[in-house]
N, CA, C and O atoms as CSV, one atom per row, in Angstrom:
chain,resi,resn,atom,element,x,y,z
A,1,UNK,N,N,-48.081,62.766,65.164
A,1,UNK,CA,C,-48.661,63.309,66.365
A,1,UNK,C,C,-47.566,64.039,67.128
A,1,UNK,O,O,-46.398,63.652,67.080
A,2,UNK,N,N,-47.971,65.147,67.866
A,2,UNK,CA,C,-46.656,65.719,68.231
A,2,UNK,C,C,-47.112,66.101,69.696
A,2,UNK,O,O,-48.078,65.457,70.107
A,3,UNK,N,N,-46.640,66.928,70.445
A,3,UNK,CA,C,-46.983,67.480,71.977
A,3,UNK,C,C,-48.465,68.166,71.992
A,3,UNK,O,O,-49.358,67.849,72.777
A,4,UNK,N,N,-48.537,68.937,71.207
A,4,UNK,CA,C,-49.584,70.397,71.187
A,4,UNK,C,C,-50.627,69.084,71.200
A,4,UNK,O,O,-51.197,68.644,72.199
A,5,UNK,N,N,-50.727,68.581,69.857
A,5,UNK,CA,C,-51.831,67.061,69.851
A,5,UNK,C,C,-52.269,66.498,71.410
A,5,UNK,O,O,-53.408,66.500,71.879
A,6,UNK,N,N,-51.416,66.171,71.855
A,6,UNK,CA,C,-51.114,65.536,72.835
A,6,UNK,C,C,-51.758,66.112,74.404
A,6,UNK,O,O,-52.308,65.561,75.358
A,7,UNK,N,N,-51.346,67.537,74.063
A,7,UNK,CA,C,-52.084,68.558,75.239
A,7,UNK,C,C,-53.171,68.948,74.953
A,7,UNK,O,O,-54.027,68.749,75.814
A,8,UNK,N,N,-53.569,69.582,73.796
A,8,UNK,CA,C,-54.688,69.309,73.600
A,8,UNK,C,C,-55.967,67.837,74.191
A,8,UNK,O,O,-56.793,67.935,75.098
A,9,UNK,N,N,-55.783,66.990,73.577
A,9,UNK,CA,C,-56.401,65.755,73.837
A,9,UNK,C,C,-56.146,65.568,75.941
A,9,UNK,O,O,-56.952,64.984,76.664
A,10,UNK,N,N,-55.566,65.871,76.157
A,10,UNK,CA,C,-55.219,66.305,77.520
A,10,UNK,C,C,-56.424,67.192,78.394
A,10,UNK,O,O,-57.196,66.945,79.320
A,11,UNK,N,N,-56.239,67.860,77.900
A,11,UNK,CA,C,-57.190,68.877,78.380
A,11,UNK,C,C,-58.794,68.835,77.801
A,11,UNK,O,O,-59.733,69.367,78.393
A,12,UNK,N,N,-58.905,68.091,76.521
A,12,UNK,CA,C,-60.306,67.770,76.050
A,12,UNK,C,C,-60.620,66.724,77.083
A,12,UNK,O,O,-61.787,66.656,77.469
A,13,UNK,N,N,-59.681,65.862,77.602
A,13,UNK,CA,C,-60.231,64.668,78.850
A,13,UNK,C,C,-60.626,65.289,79.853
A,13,UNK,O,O,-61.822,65.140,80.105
A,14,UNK,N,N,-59.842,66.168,80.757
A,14,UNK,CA,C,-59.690,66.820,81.734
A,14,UNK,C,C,-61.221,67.472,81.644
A,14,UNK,O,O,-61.995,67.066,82.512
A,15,UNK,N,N,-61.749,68.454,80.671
A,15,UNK,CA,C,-62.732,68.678,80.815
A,15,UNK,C,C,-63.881,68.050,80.656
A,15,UNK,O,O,-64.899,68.622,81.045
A,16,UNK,N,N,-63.966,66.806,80.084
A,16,UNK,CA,C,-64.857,65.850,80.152
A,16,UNK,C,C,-65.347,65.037,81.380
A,16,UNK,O,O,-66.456,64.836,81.876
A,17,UNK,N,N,-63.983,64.620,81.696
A,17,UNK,CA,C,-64.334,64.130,83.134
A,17,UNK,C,C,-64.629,65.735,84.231
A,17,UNK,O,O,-65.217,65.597,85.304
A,18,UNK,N,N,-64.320,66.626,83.942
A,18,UNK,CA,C,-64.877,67.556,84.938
A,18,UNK,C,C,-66.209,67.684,85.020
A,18,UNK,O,O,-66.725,67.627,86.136
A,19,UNK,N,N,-66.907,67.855,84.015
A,19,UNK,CA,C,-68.292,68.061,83.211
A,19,UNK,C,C,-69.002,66.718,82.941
A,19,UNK,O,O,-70.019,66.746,82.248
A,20,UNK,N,N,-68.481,65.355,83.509
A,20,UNK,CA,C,-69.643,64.511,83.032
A,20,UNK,C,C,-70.708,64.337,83.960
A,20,UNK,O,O,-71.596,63.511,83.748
A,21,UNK,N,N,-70.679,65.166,85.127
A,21,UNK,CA,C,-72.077,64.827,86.225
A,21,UNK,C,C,-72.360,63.752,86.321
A,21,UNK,O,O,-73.457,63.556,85.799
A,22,UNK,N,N,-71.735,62.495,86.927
A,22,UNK,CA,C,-72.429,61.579,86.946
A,22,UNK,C,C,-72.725,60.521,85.918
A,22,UNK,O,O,-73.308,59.484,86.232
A,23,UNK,N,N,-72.202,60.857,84.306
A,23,UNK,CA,C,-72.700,60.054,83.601
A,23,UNK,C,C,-71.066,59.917,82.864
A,23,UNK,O,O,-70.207,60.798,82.844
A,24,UNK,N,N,-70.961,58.253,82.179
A,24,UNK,CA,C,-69.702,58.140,81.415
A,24,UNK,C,C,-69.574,58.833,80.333
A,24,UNK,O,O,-70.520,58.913,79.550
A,25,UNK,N,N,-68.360,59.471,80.090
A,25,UNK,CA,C,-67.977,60.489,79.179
A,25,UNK,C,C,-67.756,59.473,77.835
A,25,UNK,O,O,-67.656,58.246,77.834
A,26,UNK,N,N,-67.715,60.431,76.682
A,26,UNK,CA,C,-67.127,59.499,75.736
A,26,UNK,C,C,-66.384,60.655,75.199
A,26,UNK,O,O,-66.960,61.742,75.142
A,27,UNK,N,N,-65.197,60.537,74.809
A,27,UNK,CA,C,-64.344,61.478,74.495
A,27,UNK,C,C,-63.824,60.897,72.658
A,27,UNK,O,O,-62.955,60.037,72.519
A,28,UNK,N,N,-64.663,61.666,71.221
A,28,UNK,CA,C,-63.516,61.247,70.143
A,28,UNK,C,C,-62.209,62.237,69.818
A,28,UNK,O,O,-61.800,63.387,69.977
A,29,UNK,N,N,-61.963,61.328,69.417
A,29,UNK,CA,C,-60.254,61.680,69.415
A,29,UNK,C,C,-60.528,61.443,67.484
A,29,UNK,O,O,-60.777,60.354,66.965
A,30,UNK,N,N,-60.384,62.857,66.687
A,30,UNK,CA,C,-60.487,62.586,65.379
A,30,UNK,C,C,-59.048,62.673,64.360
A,30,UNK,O,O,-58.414,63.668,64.009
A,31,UNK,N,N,-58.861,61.434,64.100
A,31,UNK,CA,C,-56.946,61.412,63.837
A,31,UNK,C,C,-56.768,61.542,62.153
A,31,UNK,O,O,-55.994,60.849,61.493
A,32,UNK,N,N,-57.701,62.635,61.595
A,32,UNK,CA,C,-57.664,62.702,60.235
A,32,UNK,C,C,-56.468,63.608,59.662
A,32,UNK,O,O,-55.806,63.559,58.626
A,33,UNK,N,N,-56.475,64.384,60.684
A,33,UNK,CA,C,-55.000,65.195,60.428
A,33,UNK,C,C,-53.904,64.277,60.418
A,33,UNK,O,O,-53.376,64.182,59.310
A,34,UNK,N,N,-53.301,63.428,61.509
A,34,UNK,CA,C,-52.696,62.521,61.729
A,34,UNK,C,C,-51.978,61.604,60.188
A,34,UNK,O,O,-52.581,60.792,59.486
A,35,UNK,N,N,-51.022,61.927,60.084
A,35,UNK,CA,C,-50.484,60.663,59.127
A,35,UNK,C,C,-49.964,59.511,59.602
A,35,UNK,O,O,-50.229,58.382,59.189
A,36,UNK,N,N,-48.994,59.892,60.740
A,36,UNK,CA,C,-48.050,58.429,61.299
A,36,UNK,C,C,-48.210,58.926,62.585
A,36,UNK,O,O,-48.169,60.088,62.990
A,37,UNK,N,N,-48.413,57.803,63.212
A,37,UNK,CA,C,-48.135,57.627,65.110
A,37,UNK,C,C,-47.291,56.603,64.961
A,37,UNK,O,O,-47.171,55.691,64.143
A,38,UNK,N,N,-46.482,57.099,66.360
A,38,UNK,CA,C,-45.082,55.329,67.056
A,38,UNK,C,C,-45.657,55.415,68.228
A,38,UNK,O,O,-46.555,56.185,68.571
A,39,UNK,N,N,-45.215,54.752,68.727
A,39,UNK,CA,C,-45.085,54.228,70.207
A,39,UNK,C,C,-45.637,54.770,71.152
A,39,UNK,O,O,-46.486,54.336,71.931
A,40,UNK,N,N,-44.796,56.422,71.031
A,40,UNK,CA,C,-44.845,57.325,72.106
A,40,UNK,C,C,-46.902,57.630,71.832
A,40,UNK,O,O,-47.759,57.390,72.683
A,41,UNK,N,N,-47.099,58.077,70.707
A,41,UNK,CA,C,-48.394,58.162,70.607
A,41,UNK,C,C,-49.201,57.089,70.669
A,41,UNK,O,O,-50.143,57.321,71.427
A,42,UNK,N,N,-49.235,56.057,70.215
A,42,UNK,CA,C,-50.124,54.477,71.018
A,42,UNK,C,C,-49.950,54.730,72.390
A,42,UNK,O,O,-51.074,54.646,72.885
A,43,UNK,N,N,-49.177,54.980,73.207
A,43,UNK,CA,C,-48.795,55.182,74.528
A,43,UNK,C,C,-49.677,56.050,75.249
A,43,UNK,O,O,-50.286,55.877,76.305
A,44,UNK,N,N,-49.601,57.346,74.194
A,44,UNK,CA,C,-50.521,58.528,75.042
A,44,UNK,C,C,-51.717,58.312,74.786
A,44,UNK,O,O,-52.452,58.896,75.584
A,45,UNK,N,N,-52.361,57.604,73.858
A,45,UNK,CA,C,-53.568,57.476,73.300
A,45,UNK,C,C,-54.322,56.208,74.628
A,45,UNK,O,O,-55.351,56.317,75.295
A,46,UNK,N,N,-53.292,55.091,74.587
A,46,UNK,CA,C,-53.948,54.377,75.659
A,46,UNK,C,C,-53.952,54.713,77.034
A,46,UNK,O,O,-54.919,54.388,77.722
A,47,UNK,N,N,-52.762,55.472,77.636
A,47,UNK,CA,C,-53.330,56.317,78.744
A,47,UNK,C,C,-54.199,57.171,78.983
A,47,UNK,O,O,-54.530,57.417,80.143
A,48,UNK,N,N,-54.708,57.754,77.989
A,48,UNK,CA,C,-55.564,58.711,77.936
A,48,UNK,C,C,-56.639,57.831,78.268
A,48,UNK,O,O,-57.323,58.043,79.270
A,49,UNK,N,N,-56.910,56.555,77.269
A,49,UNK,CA,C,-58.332,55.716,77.669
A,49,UNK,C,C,-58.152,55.360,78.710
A,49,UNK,O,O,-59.116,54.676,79.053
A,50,UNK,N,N,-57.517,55.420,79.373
A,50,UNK,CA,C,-56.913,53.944,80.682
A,50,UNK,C,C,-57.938,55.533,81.563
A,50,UNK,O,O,-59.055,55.279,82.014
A,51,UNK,N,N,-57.566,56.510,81.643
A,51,UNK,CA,C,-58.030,57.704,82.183
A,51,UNK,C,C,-59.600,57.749,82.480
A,51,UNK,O,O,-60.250,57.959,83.504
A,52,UNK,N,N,-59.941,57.458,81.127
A,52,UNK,CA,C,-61.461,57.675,80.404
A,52,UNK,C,C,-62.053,56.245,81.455
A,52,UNK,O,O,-62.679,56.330,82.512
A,53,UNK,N,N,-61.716,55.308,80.916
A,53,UNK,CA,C,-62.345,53.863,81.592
A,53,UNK,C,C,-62.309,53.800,82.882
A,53,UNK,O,O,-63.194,53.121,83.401
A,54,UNK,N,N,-61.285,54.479,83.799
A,54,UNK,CA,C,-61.251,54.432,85.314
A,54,UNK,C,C,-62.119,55.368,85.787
A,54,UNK,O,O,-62.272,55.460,87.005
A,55,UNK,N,N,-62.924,56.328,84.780
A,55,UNK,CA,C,-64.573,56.705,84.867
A,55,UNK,C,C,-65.602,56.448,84.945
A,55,UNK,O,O,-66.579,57.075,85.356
A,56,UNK,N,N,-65.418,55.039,84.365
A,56,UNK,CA,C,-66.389,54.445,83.368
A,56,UNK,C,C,-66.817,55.055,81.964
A,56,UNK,O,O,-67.917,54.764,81.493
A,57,UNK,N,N,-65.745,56.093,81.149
A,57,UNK,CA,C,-66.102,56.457,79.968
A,57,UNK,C,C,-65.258,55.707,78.862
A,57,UNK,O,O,-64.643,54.641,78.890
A,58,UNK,N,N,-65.441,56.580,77.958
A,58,UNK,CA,C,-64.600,56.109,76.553
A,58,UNK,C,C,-63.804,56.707,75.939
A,58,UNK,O,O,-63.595,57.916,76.039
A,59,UNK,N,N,-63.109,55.745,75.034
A,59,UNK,CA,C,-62.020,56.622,74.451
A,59,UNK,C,C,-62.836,56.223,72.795
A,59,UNK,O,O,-63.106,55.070,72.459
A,60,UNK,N,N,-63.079,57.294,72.052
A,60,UNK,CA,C,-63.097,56.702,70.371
A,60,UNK,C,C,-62.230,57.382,69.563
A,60,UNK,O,O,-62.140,58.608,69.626
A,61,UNK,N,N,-61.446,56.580,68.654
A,61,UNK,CA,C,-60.902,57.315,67.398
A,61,UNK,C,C,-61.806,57.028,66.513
A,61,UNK,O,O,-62.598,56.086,66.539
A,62,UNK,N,N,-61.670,57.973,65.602
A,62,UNK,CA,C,-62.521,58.378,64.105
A,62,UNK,C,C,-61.485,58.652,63.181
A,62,UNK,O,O,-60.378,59.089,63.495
A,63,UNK,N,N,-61.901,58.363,61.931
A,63,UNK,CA,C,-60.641,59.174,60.795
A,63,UNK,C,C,-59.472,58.459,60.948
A,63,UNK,O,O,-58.688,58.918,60.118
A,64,UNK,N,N,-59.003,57.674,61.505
A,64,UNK,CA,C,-57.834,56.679,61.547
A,64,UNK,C,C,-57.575,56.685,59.665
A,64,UNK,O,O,-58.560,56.315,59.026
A,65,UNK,N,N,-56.292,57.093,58.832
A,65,UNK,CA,C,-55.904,56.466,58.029
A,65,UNK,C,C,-55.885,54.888,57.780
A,65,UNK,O,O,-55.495,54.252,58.759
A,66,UNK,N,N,-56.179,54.246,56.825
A,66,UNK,CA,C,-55.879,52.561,57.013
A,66,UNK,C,C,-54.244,52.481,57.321
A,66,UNK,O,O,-54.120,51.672,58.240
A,67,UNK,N,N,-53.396,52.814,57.063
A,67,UNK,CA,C,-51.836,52.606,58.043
A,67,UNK,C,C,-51.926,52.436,59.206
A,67,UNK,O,O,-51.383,51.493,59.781
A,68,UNK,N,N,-52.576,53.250,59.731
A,68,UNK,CA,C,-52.844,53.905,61.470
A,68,UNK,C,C,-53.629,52.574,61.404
A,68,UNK,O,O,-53.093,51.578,60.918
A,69,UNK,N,N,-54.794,52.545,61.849
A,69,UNK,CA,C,-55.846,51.243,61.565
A,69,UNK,C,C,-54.919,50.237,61.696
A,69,UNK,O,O,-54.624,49.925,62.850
A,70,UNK,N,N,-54.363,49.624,60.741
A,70,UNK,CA,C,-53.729,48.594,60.418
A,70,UNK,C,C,-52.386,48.616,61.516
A,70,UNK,O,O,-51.952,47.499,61.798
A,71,UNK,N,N,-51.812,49.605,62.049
A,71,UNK,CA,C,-50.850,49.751,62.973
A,71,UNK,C,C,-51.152,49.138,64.220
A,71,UNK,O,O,-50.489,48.315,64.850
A,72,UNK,N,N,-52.318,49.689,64.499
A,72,UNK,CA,C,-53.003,49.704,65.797
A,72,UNK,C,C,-53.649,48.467,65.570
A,72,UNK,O,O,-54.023,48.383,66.740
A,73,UNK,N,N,-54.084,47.469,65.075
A,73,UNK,CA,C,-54.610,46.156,64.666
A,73,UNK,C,C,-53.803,44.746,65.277
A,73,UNK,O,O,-53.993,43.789,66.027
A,74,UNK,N,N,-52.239,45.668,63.927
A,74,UNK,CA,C,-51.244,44.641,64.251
A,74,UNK,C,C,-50.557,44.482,65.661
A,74,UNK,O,O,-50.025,43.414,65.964
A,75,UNK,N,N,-50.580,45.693,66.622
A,75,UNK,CA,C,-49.800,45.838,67.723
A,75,UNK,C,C,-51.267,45.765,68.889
A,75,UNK,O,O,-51.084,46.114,70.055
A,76,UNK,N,N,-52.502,45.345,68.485
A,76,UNK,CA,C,-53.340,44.911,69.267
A,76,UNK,C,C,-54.221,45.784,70.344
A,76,UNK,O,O,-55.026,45.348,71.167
A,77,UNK,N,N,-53.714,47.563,70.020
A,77,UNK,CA,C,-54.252,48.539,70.566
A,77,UNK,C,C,-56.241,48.740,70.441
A,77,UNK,O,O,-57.026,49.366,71.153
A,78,UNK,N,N,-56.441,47.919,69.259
A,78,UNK,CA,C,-57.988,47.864,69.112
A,78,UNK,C,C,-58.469,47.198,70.276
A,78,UNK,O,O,-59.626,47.387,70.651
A,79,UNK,N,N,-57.789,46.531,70.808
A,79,UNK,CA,C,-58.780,45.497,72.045
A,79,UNK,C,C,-58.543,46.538,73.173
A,79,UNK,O,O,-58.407,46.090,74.312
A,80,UNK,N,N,-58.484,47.788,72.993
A,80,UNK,CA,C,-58.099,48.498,74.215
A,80,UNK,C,C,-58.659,50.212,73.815
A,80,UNK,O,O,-58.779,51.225,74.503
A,81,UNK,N,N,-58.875,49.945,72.555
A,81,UNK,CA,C,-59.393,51.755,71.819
A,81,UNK,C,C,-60.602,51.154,71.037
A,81,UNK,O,O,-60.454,50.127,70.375
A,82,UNK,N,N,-61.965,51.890,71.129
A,82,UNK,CA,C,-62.532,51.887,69.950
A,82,UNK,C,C,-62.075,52.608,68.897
A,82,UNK,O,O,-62.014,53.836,68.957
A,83,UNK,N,N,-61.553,51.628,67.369
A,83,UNK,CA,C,-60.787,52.047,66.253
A,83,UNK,C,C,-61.651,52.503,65.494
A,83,UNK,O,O,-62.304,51.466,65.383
A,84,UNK,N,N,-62.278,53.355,64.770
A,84,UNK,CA,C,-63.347,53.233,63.558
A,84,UNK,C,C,-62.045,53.912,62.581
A,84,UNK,O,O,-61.165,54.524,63.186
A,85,UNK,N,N,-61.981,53.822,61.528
A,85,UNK,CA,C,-61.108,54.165,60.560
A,85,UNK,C,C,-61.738,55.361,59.588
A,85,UNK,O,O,-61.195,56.436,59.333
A,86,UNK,N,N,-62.720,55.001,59.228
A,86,UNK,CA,C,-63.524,55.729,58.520
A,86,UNK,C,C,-64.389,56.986,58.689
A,86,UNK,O,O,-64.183,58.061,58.124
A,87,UNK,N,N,-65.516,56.670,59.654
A,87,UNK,CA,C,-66.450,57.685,59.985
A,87,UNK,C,C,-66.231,57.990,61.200
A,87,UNK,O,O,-65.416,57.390,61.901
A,88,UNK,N,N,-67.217,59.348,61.737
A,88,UNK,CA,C,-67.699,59.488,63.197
A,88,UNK,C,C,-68.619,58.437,63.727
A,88,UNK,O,O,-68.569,57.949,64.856
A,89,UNK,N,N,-69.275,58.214,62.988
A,89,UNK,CA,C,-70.824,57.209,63.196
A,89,UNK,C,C,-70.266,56.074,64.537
A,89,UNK,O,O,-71.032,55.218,64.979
């Protein structure tokens, strides 16, 4: 994950919460491009939700590699992101 990622997903929030009228946003975040995230990206990913939830919306990842998945499992970021690994569904 690098900056551009990062601003991007930035500005996909920004306009969500501009545009949700009233209703909770759900924002996916699709991490199929994505091979490896550290820190700095668990970091931006949960601020971003921390963003979303002080809306009352959501944060979802989709496309998570099982590494990623399993990253985010072991360091306990699932109790704080909806993880799906696999699909959009």
């Amino acid at each position: 994950m690098d900056d551009v990622f990062f601003l991007d997903l930035k500005k996909k929030i920004d306009n969500a919460l501009d545009h949700a009228n009233g209703h909770p946003p759900v924002v996916v975040v699709d991490l199929a491009p994505v091979k490896q995230i550290d820190s700095r990206g668990l970091g931006s990913l949960l601020l971003e939700a921390d963003r979303l939830t002080a809306s009352g919306g959501k944060l979802k990842i989709v496309n998570a590699s099982p590494p990623i998945v399993d990253l985010m499992r072991l360091v306990g970021v699932d109790h704080f992101l909806d993880v799906n690994g696999g699909t959009k569904n």
